[in-house]
N, C-alpha and C positions, 0 to 999 in steps of 0.2 A: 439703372435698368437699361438694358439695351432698346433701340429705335424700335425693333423690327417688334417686339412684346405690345408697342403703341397699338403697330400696325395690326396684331390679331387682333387686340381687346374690338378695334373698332369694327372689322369683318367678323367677329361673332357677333356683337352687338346690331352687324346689319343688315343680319338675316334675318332679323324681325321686320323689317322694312322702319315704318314712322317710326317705330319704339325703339328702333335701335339706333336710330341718328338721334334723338332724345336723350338715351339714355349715354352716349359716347360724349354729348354737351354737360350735361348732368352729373361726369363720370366722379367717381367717388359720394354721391347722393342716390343715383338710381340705375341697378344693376341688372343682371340675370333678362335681358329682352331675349333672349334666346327660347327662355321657357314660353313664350307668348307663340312659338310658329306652331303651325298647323301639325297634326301625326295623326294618320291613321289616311291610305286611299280613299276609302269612299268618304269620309269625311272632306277632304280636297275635292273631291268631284262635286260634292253639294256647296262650297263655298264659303263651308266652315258653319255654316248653321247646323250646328247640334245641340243648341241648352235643350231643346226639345226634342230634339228628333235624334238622338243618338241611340243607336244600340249598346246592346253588353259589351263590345268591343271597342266601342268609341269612349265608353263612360267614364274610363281613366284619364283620359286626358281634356276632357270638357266637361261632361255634368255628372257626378258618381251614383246620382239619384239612378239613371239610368240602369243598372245589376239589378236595381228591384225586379226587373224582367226576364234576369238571367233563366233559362229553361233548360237549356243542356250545356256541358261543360264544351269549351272550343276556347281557340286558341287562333293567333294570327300573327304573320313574321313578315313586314314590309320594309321597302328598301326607296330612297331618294334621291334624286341629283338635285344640284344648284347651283348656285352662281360658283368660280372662281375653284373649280376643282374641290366643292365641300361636297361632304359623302354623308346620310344621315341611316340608320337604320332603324325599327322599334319593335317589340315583342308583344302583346297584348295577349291575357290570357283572364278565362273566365272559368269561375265551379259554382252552381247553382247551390246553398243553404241553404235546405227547408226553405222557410220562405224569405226570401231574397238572393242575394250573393256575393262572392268577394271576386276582387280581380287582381291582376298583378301587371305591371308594365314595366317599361324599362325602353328610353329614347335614347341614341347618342350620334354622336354627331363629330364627325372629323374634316379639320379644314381646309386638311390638306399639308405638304411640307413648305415650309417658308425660309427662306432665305434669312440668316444674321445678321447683322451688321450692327458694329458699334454706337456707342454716342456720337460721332462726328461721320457715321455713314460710311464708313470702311466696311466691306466683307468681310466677315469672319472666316470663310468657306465651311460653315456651318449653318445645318438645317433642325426647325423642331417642330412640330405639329399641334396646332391647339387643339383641344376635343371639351367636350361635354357630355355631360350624363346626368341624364335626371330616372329615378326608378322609384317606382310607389305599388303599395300597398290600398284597395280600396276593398268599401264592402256598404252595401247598400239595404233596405227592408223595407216594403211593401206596407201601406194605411188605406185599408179602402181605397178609393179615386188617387193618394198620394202614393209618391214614393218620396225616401228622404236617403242619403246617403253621403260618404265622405273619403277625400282621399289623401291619405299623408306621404309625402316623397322626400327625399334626399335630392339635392343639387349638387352639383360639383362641376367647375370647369377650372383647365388648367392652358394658361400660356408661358411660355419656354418654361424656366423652373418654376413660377410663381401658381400657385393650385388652391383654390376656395372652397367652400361647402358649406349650402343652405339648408334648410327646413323650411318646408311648406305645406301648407294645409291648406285640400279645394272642399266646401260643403255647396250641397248644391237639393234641391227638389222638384220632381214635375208632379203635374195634379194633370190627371184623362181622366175625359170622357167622351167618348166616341160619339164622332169621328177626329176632336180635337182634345191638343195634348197641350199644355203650358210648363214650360220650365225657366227656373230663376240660378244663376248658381255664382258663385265667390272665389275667385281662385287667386294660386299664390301667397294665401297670409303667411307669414311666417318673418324670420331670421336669418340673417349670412354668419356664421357660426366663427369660422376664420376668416381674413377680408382678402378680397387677389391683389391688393394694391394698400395703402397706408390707410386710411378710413372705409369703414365696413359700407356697404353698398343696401340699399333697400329692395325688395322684389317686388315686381311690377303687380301692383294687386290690381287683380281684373273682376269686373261686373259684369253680368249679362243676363238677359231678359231672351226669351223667344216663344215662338209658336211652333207646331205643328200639325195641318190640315191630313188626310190620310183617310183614302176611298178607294177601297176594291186595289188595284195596282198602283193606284198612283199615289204619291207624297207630295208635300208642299212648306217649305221648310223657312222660318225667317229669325234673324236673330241680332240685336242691338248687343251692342260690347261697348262700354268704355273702361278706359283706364291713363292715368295721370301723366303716363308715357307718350301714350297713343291717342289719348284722345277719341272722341264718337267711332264707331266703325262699325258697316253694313255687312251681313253675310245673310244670303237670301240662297236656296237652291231647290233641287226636287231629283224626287226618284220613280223611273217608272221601271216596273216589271214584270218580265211577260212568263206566262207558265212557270214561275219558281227556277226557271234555269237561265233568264238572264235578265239585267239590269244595268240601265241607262240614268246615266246622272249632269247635271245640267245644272251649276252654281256661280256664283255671283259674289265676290268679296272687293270692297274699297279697297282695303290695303295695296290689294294689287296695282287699281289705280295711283295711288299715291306711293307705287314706287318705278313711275315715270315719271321725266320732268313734260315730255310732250305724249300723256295717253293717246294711244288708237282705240280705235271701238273694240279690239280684244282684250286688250289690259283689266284686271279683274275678276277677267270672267273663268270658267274649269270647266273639264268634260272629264266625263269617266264611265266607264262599265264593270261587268261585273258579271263572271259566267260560271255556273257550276259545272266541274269537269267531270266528277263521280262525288255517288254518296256520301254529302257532308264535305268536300273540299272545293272551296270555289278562288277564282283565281280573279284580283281586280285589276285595275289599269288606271291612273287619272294624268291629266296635263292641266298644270297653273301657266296662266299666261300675267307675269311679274316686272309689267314692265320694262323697265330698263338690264332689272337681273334677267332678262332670257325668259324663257318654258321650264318651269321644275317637272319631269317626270315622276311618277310612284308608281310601286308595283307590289304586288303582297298578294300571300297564299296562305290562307284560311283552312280552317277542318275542326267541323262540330262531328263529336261523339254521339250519332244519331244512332 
């Protein structure tokens, strides 16, 4: 295998931040850190606490319980920067079922063109682009005070010819009552189906427990994550919103810290808003400050069938 296949495996892997220098140690035992980042804007502005506090549009990629609330069908198309010329994009879409709902997502992520070069480090004068793509199907159903819900997706990442694909299953539940919400959810179980490299790789099964507080406009969001990659990890944020046409977001995630070698007091921490421009399409905005990797921007344009 060529150098330069080393060089992707390790900058997909490290864009999960802790779980991706893990997982590059680990390589051929512990795979896919990729699935572990953040999608979805307003979810980056709050700090990644969504076991609990996720909307119909966040529920695909962190707690599926969360469709039990779906109310009108809507849909959302966000776009990312990060480190090292990687480009990421996601789809989110929701249709309310009687009671509850299903969703559909679809995240990818491109890392850019890289340079070839042989075993002994000679240019090839050749370039190939790793990418990723993870897309699921979810669907969720309302119990009284619960919700229970579950979401199954496809993996797949390919660097230069070498290309894999997983199976995984996220099940997840919140249990409200106002004004607070608790959610628990499991993500990642599954399979690497074909392996990127000679031994099949494992997906990073993730745990996570949270709250959420929620009075008149304001939110208050917190949420513990471990996983065998990554290790403990804090996501705290909030939302406040003023007359239904805009909102303010203010979150808190470790990971960010721990991907500085020397933190500042920004490192962690995210802002974002959130402004309705006309009926039913609202337009968000959020900034991760990552350390060492830079500020990732997001941006994504929404539109519920109101």
């Amino acid at each position: 295998m060529i150098r330069s296949a080393s060089v992707a495996a390790t900058l997909i892997a490290g864009l999960a931040g802790v779980a991706g220098a893990d997982a590059v140690e680990g390589a051929g035992t512990q795979g896919y850190a990729w699935v572990t980042n953040i999608e979805g804007t307003r979810a980056a502005g709050m700090g990644g606490a969504m076991t609990a506090a996720a909307d119909p549009l966040d529920a695909p990629f962190f707690n599926p319980a969360a469709l039990g609330n779906a109310g009108l069908p809507e849909f959302e198309i966000g776009y990312r920067t990060t480190f090292s010329g990687a480009k990421s994009a996601h789809l989110s879409a929701v249709q309310p079922m009687g009671a509850g709902g299903i969703g559909y997502s679809i995240a990818a992520t491109s890392y850019g063109a890289l340079d070839e070069v042989n075993d002994t480090g000679v240019p090839t004068n050749r370039t190939f682009t790793p990418y990723t793509i993870a897309g699921g199907f979810s669907y969720a159903i309302p119990s009284g005070p619960w919700m229970f819900g579950g979401t199954t997706r496809v993996l797949t990442q390919s660097i230069h010819e070498n290309r894999s694909t997983a199976l995984a299953l996220d099940l997840g539940a919140i249990w409200t009552s106002a004004p607070l919400a608790v959610g628990a959810a499991i993500r990642h179980l599954g399979i690497e189906l074909d392996p990127l490299v000679e031994e099949k790789e494992a997906l990073p099964l993730t745990g996570s427990i949270g709250a959420m507080w929620s009075e008149d406009e304001l939110s208050l969001a917190a949420d513990l994550e471990y996983s065998e990659s990554a290790g403990l990890l804090l996501h705290a944020g909030g939302e406040y919103i003023y007359q239904e046409t805009l909102a303010l977001l203010l979150g808190y995630g470790s990971v960010g810290r721990d991907q500085a070698f020397d933190p500042s007091i920004l490192d962690g921490l995210s802002i974002g808003a959130a402004v309705l421009l006309a009926r039913g399409m609202t337009f968000r905005y959020a900034a991760t400050f990552q350390g060492d990797l830079g500020v990732g921007h997001r941006a994504s344009m929404g539109y519920s069938f109101r």
